[in-house]
Structures are given as structure tokens and as C-alpha cells.
C-alpha positions as CSV (number, residue, x, y, z in Angstrom):
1,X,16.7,24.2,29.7
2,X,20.1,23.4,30.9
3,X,23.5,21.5,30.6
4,X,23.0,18.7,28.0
5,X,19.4,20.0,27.7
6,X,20.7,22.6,25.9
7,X,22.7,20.3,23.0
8,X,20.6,18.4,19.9
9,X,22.7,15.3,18.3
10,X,21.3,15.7,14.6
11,X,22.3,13.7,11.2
12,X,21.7,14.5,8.0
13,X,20.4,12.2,5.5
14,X,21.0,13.0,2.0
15,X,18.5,12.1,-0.7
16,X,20.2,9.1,-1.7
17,X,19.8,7.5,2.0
18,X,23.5,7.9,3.4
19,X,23.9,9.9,6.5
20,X,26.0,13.1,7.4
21,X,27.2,12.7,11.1
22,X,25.7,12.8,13.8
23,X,27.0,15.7,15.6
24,X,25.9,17.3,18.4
25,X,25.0,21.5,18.0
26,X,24.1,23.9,20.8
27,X,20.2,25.3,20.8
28,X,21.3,28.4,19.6
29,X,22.8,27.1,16.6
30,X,21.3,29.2,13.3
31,X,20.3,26.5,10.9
32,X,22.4,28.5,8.2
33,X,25.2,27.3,10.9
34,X,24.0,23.7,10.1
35,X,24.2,24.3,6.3
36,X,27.7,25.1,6.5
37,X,28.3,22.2,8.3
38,X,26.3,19.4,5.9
39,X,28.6,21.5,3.4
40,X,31.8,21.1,4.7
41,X,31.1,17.7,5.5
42,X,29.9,16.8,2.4
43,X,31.2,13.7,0.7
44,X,33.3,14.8,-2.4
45,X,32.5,11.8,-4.1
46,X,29.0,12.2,-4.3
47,X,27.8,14.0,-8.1
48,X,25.4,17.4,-8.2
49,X,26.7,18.3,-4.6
50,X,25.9,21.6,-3.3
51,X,28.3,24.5,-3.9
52,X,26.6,27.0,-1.7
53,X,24.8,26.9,1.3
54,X,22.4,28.5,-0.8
55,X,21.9,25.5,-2.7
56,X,20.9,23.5,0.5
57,X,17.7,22.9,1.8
58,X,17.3,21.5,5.5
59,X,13.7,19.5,6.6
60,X,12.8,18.5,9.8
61,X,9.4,17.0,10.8
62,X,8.1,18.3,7.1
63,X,8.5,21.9,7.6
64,X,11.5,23.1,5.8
65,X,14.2,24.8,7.9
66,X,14.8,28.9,7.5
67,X,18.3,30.0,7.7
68,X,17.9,33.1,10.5
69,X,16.2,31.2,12.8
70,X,18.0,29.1,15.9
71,X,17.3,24.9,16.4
72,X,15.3,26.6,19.3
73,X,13.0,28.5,17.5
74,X,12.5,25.6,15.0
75,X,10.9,23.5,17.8
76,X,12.9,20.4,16.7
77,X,11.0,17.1,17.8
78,X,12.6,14.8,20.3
79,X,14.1,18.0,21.6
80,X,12.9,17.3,24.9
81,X,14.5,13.9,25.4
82,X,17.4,13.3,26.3
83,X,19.9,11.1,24.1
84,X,17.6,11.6,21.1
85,X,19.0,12.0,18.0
86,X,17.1,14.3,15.3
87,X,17.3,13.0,11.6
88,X,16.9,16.2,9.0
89,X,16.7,15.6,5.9
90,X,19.4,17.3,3.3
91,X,17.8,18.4,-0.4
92,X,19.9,20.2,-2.7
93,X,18.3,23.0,-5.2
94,X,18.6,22.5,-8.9
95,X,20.5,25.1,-10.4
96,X,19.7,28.3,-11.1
97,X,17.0,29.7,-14.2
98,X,20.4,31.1,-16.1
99,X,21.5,27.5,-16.4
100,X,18.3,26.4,-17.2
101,X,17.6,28.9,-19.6
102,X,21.0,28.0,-20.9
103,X,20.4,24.4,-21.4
104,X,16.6,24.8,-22.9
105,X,18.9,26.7,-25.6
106,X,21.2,24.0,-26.3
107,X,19.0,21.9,-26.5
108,X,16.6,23.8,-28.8
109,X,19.6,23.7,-31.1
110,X,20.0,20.1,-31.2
111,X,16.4,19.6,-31.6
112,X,16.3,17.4,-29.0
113,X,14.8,17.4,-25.4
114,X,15.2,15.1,-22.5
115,X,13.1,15.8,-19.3
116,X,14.2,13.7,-15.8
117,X,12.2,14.6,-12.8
């Protein structure tokens, strides 16, 4: 792989079905790269966003994206043709089990409890 070859156009769609980008990234990019990115792009507007690249989760074609590895390694699908643009989806983590914890206590207090999934 050469030249263009060597470049993947990706966007990111966020859970609520608008799109980050899409920008084009080298094969050698780290997908913890491509974290930072989604964060700094991220729209302020949106509630819950991610404060961390920590917090983000990256899928592509089901498997879900670990942050040492290279777009390369990942074996991105459509990789190979040229022009194709590569949509990874964008989940954010819920916060951590010290908020949780935190919360469950609150709400133990108030004797009431309200689960959303």
C-alpha cells in the first residue's frame, strides 16, 4: 500500500445518529489518536459528552476498537477501496462505580429509585 492507499476517510456517528466529520487519517493512525479527535470535535452542545478519551468507545464492523493498535492492524473494512468512507460508531462509557455508588446512596436516602437503561 501506497499514496492515497495509505489514507482511510472515517466519520463518526454518535449514538444519537449525527455524524463527526469525515476526516481523512493515515494507516498508522493509533485509534486512541482517533479518540482524541471524536473528542476534540465533539459538539459542546450535546449533554453526557465524553470528558476523557477514556470515556470513549470506538466500533467498527462490531468489534470494538483497542486504543494501542494502528487503523492497520484493525483491518478496517472498505480499506481496500479507494474513495471509501468508513463509518465507526462513537459510544460513550457511563460514569465511573464511585458515581454510581454515590448516586445508589442518594437515592437510598430519598427512598426512591429510578432505573433508565
Amino acid at each position: 500500500m501506497a499514496g492515497v492507499q495509505d489514507q482511510l476517510e472515517i466519520k463518526f456517528r454518535l449514538t444519537d445518529g449525527s455524524d463527526i466529520g469525515p476526516k481523512t487519517f493515515p494507516a498508522a493512525t493509533s485509534v486512541a489518536t482517533l479518540k482524541e479527535s471524536v473528542l476534540a470535535q465533539w459538539p459542546k452542545e450535546k449533554e453526557n459528552g465524553p470528558r476523557t478519551v477514556k470515556d470513549l468507545k470506538l466500533i467498527s464492523a462490531g468489534k470494538i476498537l483497542e486504543n494501542n493498535r494502528t487503523l492497520e492492524e484493525c483491518q478496517i473494512p472498505l480499506y481496500d477501496i479507494p474513495g471509501g468512507l468508513t463509518t465507526m460508531h462513537v459510544v460513550v462509557q457511563p460514569p465511573s462505580e464511585k458515581a454510581e455508588k454515590k448516586a445508589t446512596n442518594q437515592a437510598q436516602q430519598n427512598k426512591c429509585v429510578c432505573v433508565i437503561l
